[in-house]
N, C-alpha and C positions, 0 to 999 in steps of 0.2 A: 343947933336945935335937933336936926335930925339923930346926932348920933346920943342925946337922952332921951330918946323915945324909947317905952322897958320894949322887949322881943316879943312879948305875947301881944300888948297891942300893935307892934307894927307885923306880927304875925296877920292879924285880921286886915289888918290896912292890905295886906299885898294878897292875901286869900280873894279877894275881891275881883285881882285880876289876874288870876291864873291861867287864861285864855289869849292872855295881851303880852306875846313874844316881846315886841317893841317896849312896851313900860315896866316889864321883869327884866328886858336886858340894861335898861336906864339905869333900875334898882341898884344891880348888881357893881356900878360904877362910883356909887355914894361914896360908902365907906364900909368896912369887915364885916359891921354889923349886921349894914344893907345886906350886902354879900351873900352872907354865912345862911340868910334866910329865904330871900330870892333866888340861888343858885337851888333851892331845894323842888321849886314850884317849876323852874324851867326844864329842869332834869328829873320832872316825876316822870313825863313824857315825852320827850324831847324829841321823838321823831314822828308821831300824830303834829303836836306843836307846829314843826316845820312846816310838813302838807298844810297843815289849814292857815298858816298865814306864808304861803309863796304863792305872789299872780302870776299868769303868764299871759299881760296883758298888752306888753310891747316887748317885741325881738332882744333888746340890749339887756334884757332881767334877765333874760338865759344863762350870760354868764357867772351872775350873779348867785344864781341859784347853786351852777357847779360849785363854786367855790364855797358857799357856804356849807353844802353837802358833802364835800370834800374835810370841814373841819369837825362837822359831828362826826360823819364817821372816825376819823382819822383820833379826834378824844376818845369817845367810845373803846374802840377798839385795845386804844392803846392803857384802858385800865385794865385789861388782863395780858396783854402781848403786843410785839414790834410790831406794826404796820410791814416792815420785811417779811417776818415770821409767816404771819396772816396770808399776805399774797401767793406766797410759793410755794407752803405744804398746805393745802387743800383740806386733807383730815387731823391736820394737830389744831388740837384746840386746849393743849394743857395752860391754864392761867399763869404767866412768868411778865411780869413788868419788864418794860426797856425804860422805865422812868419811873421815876417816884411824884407824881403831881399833889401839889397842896393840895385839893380834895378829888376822892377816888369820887367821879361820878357816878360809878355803878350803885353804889349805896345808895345813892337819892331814888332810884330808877321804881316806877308803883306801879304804873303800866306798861304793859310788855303786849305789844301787836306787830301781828308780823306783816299786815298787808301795809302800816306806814314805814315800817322796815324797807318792804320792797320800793314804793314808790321813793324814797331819797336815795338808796342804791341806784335807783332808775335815774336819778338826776346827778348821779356822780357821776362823770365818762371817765376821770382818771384811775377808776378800780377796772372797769370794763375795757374789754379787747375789745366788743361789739353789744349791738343792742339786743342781742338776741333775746327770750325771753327764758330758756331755760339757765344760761350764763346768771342773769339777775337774780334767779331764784335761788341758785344754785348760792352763791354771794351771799342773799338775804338769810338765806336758813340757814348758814355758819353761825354767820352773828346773831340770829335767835338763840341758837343752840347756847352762843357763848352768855348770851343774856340769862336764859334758862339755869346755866349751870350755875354762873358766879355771882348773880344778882339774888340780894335774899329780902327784899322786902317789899317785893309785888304783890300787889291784891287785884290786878284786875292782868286776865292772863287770855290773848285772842290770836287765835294761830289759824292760820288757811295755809294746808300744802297738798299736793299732787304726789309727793315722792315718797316711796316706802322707807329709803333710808335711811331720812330725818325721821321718819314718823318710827320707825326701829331705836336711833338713839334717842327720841324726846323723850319714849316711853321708860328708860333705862335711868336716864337722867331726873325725872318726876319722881321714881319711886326711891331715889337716893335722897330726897327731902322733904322736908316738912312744911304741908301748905297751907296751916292752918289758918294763917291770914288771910289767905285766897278766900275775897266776897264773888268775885265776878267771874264766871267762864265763860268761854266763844270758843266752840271749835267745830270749821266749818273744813272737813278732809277729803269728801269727794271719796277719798277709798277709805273708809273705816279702819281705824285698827283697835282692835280689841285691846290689845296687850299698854294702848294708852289710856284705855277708860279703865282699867285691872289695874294700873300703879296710880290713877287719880283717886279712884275707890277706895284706898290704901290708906293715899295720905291728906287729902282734901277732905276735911267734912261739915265745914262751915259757910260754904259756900250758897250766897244769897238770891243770885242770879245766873241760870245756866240754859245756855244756846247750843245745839248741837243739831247740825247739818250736813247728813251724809249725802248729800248730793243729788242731781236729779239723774233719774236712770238708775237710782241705787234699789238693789234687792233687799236691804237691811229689815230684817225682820227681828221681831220681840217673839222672846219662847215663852213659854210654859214653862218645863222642866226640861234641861238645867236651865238657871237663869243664866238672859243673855248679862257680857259685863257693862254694857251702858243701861241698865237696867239696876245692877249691882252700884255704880256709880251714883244714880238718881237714890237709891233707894238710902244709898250710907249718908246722904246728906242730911243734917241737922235742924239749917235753919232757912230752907230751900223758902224764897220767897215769887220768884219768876222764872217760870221756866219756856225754853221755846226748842218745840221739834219737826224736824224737816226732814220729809224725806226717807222716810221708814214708812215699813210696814207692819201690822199690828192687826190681832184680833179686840175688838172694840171693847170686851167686857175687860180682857189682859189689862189694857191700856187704862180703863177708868180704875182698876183694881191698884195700879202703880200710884196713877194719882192722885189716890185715896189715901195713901200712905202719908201724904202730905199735904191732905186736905186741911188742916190744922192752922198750916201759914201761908199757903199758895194764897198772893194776891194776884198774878197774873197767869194766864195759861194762854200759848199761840200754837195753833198745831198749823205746821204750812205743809202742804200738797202731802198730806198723811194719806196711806191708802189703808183703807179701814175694811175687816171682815167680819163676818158676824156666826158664831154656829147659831143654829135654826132651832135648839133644844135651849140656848140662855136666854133666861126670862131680864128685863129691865131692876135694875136694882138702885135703892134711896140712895144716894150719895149728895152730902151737905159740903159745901166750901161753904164758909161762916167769914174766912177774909176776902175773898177772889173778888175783885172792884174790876178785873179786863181780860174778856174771852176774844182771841181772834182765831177765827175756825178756817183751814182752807183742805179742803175730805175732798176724797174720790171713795167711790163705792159702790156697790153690785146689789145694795141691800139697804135704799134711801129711805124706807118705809121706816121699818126695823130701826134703822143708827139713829131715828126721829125721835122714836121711844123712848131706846138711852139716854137721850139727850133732854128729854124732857123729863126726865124721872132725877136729872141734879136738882139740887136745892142753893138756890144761888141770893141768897138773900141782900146780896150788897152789892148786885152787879151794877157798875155804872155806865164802862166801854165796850160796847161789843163790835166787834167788825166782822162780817158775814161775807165770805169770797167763795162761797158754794153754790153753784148757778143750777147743780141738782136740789140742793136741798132748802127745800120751801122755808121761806126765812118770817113768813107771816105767823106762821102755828108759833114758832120760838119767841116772835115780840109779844106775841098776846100772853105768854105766859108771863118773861122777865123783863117788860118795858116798863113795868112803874119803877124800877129805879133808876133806867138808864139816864145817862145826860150827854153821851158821845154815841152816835151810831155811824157806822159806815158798812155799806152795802154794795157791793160790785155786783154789774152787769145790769144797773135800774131799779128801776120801781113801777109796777104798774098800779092801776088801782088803789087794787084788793090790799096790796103792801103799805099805800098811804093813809087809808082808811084806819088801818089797820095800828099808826103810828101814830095819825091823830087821834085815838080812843085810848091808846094805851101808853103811850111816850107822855106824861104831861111835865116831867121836866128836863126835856132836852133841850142840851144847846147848842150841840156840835150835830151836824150833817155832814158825810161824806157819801156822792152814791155820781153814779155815769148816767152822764146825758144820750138820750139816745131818741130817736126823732117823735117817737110815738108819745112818748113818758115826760112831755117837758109840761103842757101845762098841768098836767098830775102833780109834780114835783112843783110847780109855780103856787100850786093853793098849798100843798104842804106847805112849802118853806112862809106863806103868808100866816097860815092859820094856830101856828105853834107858837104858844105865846112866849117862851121864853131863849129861843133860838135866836143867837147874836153870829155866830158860824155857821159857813157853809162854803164847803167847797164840791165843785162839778167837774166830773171828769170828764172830756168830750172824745168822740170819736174822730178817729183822722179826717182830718180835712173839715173840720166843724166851722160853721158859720154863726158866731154868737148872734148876730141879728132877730132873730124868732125868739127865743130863749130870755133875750135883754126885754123885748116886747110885752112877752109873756108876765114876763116878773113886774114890769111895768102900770100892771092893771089892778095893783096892790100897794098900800103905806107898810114898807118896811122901818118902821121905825126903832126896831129894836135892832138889827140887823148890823155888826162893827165888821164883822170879819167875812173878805169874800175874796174866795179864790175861786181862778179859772186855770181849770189845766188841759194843756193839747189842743188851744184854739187855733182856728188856720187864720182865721180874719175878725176883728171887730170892727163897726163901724160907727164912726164918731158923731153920728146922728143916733143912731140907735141907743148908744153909750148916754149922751144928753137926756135921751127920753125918758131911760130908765134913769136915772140921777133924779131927774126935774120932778117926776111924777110919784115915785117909789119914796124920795126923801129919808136915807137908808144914812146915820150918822156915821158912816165907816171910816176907822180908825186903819186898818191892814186890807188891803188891798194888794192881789196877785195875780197878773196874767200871764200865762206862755201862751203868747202867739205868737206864728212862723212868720206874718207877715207884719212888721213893726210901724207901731203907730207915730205919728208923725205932732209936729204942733199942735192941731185943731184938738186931737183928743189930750192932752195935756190942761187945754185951754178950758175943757170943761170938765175934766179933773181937778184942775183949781177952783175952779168959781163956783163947784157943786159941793165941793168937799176940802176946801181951803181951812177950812176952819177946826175940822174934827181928823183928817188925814194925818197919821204918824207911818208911816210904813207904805212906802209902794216899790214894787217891784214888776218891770216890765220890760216888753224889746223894745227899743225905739231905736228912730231913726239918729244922727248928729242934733242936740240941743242946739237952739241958738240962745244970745247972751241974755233975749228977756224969757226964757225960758229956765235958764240956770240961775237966775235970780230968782224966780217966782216958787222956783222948785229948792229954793234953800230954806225957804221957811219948812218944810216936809223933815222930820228928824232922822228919818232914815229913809233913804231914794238910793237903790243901783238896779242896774240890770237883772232881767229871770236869772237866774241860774239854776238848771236841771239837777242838779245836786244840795240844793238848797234842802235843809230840813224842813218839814212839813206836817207835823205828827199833830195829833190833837194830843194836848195835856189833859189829864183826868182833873178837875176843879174839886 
C-alpha cells in the first residue's frame, strides 16, 4: 500500500512532519519511494534538526549523542572530500569525493546556520583535540565555508562569527554565486565586514527576511554620502518583507529615508539597541508603511523629544504588533496615536497609570499583553488585564526574586473569563494557596499555562491545577518537584506537560 501512494501526496503526508527527526528517520526505512522523499526534509537542515531533538537529560545519551554527531559530520563532509583530507590540511577545501554515495546530501541542504554547525561540532569529541572554543569554531567555519561554496540550493542562510578570515573568504565565496533563491538572511558578525554586504549586494536581491547584528559595543554607523554597503545591500533588495537591525548607529531621518525605500512591502520592522541622532535643522516628514503589521522599537538617544516627532509623523495604518523596549521614550503618546489597530502589545520596564489608561481608551482590540511586574504597577496592570474585553494572553515578566503571591491576589479580585493563555516568567516562588484563590475566584478557562519558578512547586499545586482547570488545560509547563504515580496519572490527561525550559519559544503570533 504504501509504496502506491503518487509522490506529491505522500510529499504532503511527510511535509507535515518535518520537525520529527524520529518519524522522517522511520520514513526513510519504507521503501526508495519513502526514501527518495524523506531523505529530502531530513537533510534540508539536518544540523538545527539534530540540536533541537538531542536531550541531555540522563548521563548515558552523551554517548549517544557523540556518535550520532560523529556520522552527520562524517556524511556531510564526505560529499565534497575524505574525512582524512578535512582533518590534516586546515585550509584545503577544494570539493574531491573519497566515495561516490547513492545521494550527494549536499543537494538536499535549504538551511545553512552556522551556530547548529557549531553546537554538533560541539558534541563530536572525535574531530576535537580539546573543548576549547576557539578549536570548535575554528572546525565549524570550514564546514560552513564547505557548505557555502558547494551547496547550491539554500534559501535560508545564518551565519555568527568572531574571525576576520572566514569573514574574508565568505565574502569571496558569495560573490562567485547566485543567490537569488536566498529568502532569508541572519548575519550576526560582531566585527562587520563590508566587503560581505558588497558581494550580497551583488548577488542576492530577493531576499524576504533580513537580520543583521553588528554587535554590542559596535560603532557601525550609516552615511550619507558615500553610501555605507549594508545600506547598498538593504536598498538592492526587491522583495524585502522583514527586516531587523542591531547595533548601529544612524542619524534618525537617514534611517527612516532607507526605510522608505521599502515602505511598499515592509511588514515587519525591529530596530534593537539602535543609537539614533538627530540634526536639530530636520523637520519630521509623512512616511506611510500601508503593509507593516510589527514595529519592535529598542533606541537610545540624546534627543527623545525630537525621535517622538519622527515617530509619530509614520502612517502605520495596519499596525497590529508593537513591542516598546524604550524605558526613555514615553510609550503613552505612541499608543494613543496607533492602538486602534493593535492586537499584540508588549512594553518593557511597566506600566503605570497614565500607560493603562491610556490602553484601556485606545487598545480596544487587543489580545496579547506582554509588560514587567514591578511592585508599584501590579494592581494597575490587574484592572487592565480585567477591563480589556477581548484579551485571552498575557504574560508577566517579574523581577528577581518575585513573590507571585500579591500579584495572584490582585488578579483575583476579577472574572477572567476570557483569559486562555498565561505566562509567568522569573518567578522566585508561588504559593499554592495563592494559586487556588486566583483559580477559584478569577474562573480564567486557561488552555496554556507557563511558569519559571526557581523554587519548584510540589503536589498541592498540581492538585489545584487539576481540579481548577482539568477540563480546559492543554499545555503546561513548569519546575516541579519528582511526580508521584497519582500525579503522573492525573497529569496525563493534559496533552502537553514537561518542564520550563528557558529556551522554550515564547513569541506572540500576530492573529
Amino acid at each position: 500500500m504504501t509504496s502506491a501512494l503518487p509522490a506529491e501526496l505522500l510529499t504532503m503526508i511527510l511535509s507535515e512532519h518535518i520537525n520529527d527527526c524520529s518519524t522522517l528517520h522511520s520514513c526513510i526505512l519504507v521503501n526508495k519511494s519513502w526514501f527518495s522523499i524523506a531523505i529530502q526534509y531530513l537533510w534540508a537542515d539536518p544540523f538545527s534538526l539534530f540540536c533541537d531533538n538531542s536531550h541531555m537529560m540522563e548521563m548515558f545519551k552523551y554517548i549517544a549523542r557523540d556518535e550520532k554527531a560523529k556520522i552527520l559530520l562524517t556524511s556531510f563532509i564526505e560529499c565534497f572530500m575524505s574525512m582524512e583530507e578535512f582533518l590534516k590540511n586546515p585550509a584545503y577545501l577544494t570539493k574531491k569525493h573519497c566515495k561516490h554515495p547513492v545521494f550527494d546530501y549536499s543537494n538536499y541542504l535549504r538551511e545553512l546556520d552556522s551556530s547548529s554547525i557549531t553546537r554538533v561540532v560541539g558534541n563530536c569529541l572525535f574531530i576535537l583535540d580539546s573543548h576549547h572554543r576557539q578549536e570548535r569554531e575554528r572546525i565549524s567555519g570550514r564546514i560552513f565555508l564547505l557548505a557555502t561554496q558547494y551547496c547550491q540550493h539554500w534559501h535560508t542562510f545564518s551565519f555568527r562569527a568572531t574571525r576576520p578570515l572566514i569573514m574574508t573568504r565568505l565574502s569571496k565565496q558569495l560573490a562567485k554565486k547566485d543567490l537569488s533563491q536566498l529568502k532569508k538572511l541572519t548575519l550576526d558578525t560582531h566585527k562587520p565586514s563590508k566587503m560581505v554586504f558588497d558581494s550580497l549586494a551583488k548577488v542576492a536581491h530577493n531576499i524576504k527576511s533580513l537580520s543583521i547584528d553588528t554587535g554590542r559595543g559596535s560603532t557601525y554607523t550609516f552615511q550619507t554620502e558615500p553610501k555605507d554597503s549594508l545600506q547598498n545591500l538593504i536598498e538592492s533588495q526587491c522583495r524585502l518583507r522583514n527586516i531587523t537591525i542591531g547595533s548601529i548607529h544612524s542619524d534618525m531621518v537617514l534611517l527612516l529615508q532607507l526605510l522608505k525605500k521599502k515602505a511598499h512591502s515592509l511588514e515587519s520592522i525591529t530596530l534593537a539597541d539602535v543609537t539614533l541622532g538627530l540634526d536639530k535643522d530636520q523637520k519630521p516628514e509623512y512616511i506611510e508603511f500601508p503593509k507593516l503589521k510589527s514595529l519592535d522599537i529598542k533606541v537610545s538617544t540624546s534627543f527623545p523629544t525630537r525621535i517622538m516627532k519622527n515617530l509619530l509623523k509614520l502612517g502605520l495604518p495596519n499596525l497590529r504588533k508593537l513591542a516598546w523596549r524604550n524605558l526613555d521614550l514615553p510609550c503613552a503618546t505612541f499608543i494613543h496615536k496607533y492602538g486602534e489597530t493593535l492586537v499584540s502589545l508588549e512594553i518593557s520596564g511597566g506600566i503605570d497609570d497614565t500607560v493603562c489608561e491610556t490602553i484601556l481608551q485606545h487598545c480596544p482590540r487587543l489580545t496579547h499583553l506582554r509588560t514587567t511586574l514591578t511592585s508599584g504597577d501590579i494592581s494597575a496592570i490587574a484592572v487592565l488585564i480585567a477591563r480589556l474585553p477581548h484579551l485571552y494572553s498575557v504574560k508577566l515578566q517579574c523581577s528577581l526574586c518575585f513573590y507571585m503571591d500579591f500579584p495572584l491576589d490582585c488578579l483575583a479580585r476579577y472574572k477572567l473569563l476570557q483569559l486562555r493563555e498565561l505566562t509567568l516568567l522569573g518567578v522566585y516562588e508561588i504559593g499554592a494557596t495563592s494559586l487556588q484563590n486566583f483559580l477559584s475566584k478569577s474562573k480564567p478557562p486557561i488552555e496554556l499555562l507557563i511558569i519559571d519558578n526557581q523554587r519548584p512547586i510540589h503536589g498541592k499545586h498540581f492538585d489545584v491545577i487539576l481540579d481548577h482547570l482539568g477540563s480546559s488545560l492543554k499545555t503546561l509547563r513548569v519546575n516541579y518537584y519528582s511526580l508521584s504515580a497519582e500525579n503522573v496519572t492525573k497529569l496525563e490527561r493534559i496533552a502537553d506537560f514537561d518542564r520550563f525550559s528557558p529556551n522554550e519559544k515564547l513569541e506572540d503570533e500576530i492573529v
